[in-house]
N, C-alpha and C positions, 0 to 999 in steps of 0.2 A: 504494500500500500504506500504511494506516494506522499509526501509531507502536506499537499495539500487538500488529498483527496481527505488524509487524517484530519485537518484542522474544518473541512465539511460536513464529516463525521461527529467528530467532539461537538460542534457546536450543535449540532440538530441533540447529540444527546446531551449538552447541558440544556436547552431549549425546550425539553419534554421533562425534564428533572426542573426546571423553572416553571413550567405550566402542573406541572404532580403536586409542588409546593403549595402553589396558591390555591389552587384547589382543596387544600388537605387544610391548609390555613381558612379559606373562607368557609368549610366545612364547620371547624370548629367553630368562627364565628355565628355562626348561623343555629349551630348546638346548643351554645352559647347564650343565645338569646331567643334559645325556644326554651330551657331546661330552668327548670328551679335550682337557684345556684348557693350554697349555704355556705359559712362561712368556717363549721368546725365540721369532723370526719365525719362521714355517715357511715354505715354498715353496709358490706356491699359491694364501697367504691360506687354507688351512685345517690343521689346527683355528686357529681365532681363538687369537691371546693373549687371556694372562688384561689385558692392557692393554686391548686391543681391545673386550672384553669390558664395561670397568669407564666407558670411553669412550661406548660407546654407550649402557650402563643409566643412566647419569649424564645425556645427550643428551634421554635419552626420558623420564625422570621431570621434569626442569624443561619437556620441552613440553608435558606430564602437568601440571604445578602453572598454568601459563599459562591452560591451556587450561579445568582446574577453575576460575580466576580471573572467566574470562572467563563461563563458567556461571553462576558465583556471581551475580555481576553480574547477568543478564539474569533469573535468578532471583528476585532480589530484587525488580526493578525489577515483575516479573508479580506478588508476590504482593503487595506496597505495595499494588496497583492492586486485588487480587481481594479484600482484606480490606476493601476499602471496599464492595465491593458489599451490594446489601441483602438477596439473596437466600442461603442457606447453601447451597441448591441448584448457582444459579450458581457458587458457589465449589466447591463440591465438583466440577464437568463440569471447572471450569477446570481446576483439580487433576488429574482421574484423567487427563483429556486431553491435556493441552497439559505437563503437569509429570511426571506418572510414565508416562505416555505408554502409558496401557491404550487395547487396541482398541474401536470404537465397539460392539461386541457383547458384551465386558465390562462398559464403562463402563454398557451399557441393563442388563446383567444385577444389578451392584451396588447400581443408584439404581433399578432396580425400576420401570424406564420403555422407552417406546417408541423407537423412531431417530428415526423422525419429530418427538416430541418432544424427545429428548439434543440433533437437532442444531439446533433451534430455539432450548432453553435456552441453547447454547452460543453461536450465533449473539449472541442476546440479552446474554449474559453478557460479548460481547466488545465489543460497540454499547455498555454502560455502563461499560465500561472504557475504552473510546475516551473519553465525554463526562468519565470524572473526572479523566482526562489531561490534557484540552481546559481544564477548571474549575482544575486546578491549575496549569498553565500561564499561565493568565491572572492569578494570584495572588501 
C-alpha cells in the first residue's frame, strides 16, 4: 500500500471513529435527558448518577478531541499533497471522494462525468500524488 493510498485510508477510518463518537456522545445526551438522573448510587447501576453521567461525557468528548486530532492530521497531510496537483479536476474527485466522502454516483453527477472516467481521474489523481510524495521526500 502506497503512503498515500495509507493516508486515504486512515483518514476515512478516523472519519467513521469521528462520526461513532458523536453518535455515542449524543446518544448519551439524549439518555441523559430522557432518564431520571439522581445524584447518590442506586441499586442496579440505574438511573446513572449524575457522577456517572458527567464521567463518561467527559471520557467520550477527549476520545472525540483525539480522535478529531488525528483526522486533522491525515487531513492535512491529503490536501498539502492534492493542492499540488495540476489538474483542479483531480482535486476536486480527491475532495468529493476521499475527503467529504460522496458516492461515486454523486461524485459522476456533480463533475458532470462518467465512472469510467471519475475512476480513472481519480486513479490518476492518486499516481501524482504518490510521485509528489516521492519528489518531496527526496528533498
Amino acid at each position: 500500500m502506497s503512503r498515500v493510498t495509507e493516508l486515504l485510508s486512515d483518514f476515512a477510518m478516523w472519519d467513521d471513529m469521528a462520526k461513532r463518537k458523536r453518535k455515542e456522545l449524543e446518544r448519551l445526551r439524549d439518555r441523559r435527558t430522557s432518564v431520571h438522573v439522581t445524584y447518590s448510587e442506586a441499586p442496579g447501576g440505574t438511573p446513572e448518577t449524575m457522577e456517572e453521567y458527567i464521567a463518561k461525557r467527559s471520557e467520550l468528548e477527549e476520545d472525540l478531541e483525539e480522535i478529531k486530532e488525528h483526522r486533522y492530521a491525515a487531513f492535512s497531510q491529503i490536501m498539502r499533497l492534492a493542492f499540488r496537483l495540476d489538474s483542479q479536476k483531480q482535486i476536486d474527485i480527491i475532495y468529493r471522494r476521499d475527503i467529504h466522502r460522496d458516492s461515486w454516483r454523486k461524485v459522476c453527477r456533480d463533475l458532470d462525468i462518467k465512472r469510467s472516467s471519475a475512476t480513472d481521474l481519480h486513479a490518476r489523481a492518486v499516481r501524482a500524488m504518490e510521485a509528489i510524495d516521492e519528489r518531496s521526500d527526496t528533498q
